[in-house]
N, C-alpha and C positions, 0 to 999 in steps of 0.2 A: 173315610175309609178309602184303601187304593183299590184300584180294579189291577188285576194282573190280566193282561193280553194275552199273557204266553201259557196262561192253564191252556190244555188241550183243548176243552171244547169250547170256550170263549176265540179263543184264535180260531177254530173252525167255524164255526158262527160267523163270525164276522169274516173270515175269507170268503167262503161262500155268498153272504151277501156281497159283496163289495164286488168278487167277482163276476158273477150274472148281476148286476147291476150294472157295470160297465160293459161288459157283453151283450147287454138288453139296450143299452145305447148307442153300443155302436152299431148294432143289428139296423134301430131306429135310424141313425141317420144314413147307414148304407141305405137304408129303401126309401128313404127321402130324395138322397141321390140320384137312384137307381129309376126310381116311379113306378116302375113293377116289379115284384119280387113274385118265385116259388108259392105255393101253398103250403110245402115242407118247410121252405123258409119261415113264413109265416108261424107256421106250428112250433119250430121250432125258438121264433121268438115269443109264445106265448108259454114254454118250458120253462125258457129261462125269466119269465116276468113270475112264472108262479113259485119258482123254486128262490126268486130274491124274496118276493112277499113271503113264503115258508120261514125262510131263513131268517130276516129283519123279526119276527114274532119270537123265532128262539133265540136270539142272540141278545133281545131287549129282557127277558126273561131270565137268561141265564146271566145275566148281570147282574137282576134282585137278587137269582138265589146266590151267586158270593157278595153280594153287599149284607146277606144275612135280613133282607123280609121275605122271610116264610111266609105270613100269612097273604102280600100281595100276589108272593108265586103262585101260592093255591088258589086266591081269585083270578086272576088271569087263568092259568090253565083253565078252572073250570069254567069258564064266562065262556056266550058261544061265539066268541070269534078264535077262540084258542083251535076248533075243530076248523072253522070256517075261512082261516086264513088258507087251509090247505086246498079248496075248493078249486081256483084259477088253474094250480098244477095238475088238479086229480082229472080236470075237463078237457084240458090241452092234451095230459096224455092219451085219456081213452079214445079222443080224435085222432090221435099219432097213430092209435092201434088199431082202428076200425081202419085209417084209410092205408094203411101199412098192409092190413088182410084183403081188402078191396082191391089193392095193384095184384097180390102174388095173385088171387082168384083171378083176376082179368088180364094177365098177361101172355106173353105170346112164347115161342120156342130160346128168343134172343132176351127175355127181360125186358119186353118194354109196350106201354099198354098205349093201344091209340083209340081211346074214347072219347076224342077232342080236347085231352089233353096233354102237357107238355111231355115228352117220353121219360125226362129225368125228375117228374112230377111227384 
């Protein structure tokens, strides 16, 4: 059987991964680079590590179901890494968003919070 690439959601599957995948690498060797990075920075390479992990789960999937196995698709989804793959993303972002509400609560008149950390932190 052919895979077509160009159904919509197989092409977004895979652009998605492929692109935070590449984005997650080059994240990695800029702060290999760099040696210190942001803690946004940080966070935000653990976005894009959970949205490739997301994404590689749906795209591997959405390939059985146009090669036509139903019943593998319906093991996989139901199996618990189908929920579990999304974990990495769901924990990255609610960090993005507790320390997102923690700057605006602790900020000053100018935007910018000095609680011994970086002000663009």
């Amino acid at each position: 059987m052919n895979i077509n690439l160009l159904k919509l959601d197989l092409f977004l599957y895979l652009w998605l991964f492929v692109s935070t995948f590449c984005c997650s690498l080059l994240f990695v060797i800029w702060w290999i680079k760099i040696g210190k990075v942001s803690f946004i920075y940080k966070i935000v390479l653990g976005i894009l590590l959970g949205i490739t992990i997301t994404e590689s789960g749906s795209f591997v999937v959405a390939i059985y179901k146009h090669l036509g196995y139903r019943e593998l698709v319906i093991s996989m989804t139901t199996s618990w890494w189908w929920s579990a793959r999304m974990i990495p993303l769901c924990f990255f972002i609610t960090i993005f968003i507790v320390h997102m509400i923690w700057r605006f609560s602790n900020m000053d008149t100018q935007g910018k919070v000095s609680m011994r950390r970086r002000w663009n932190d």
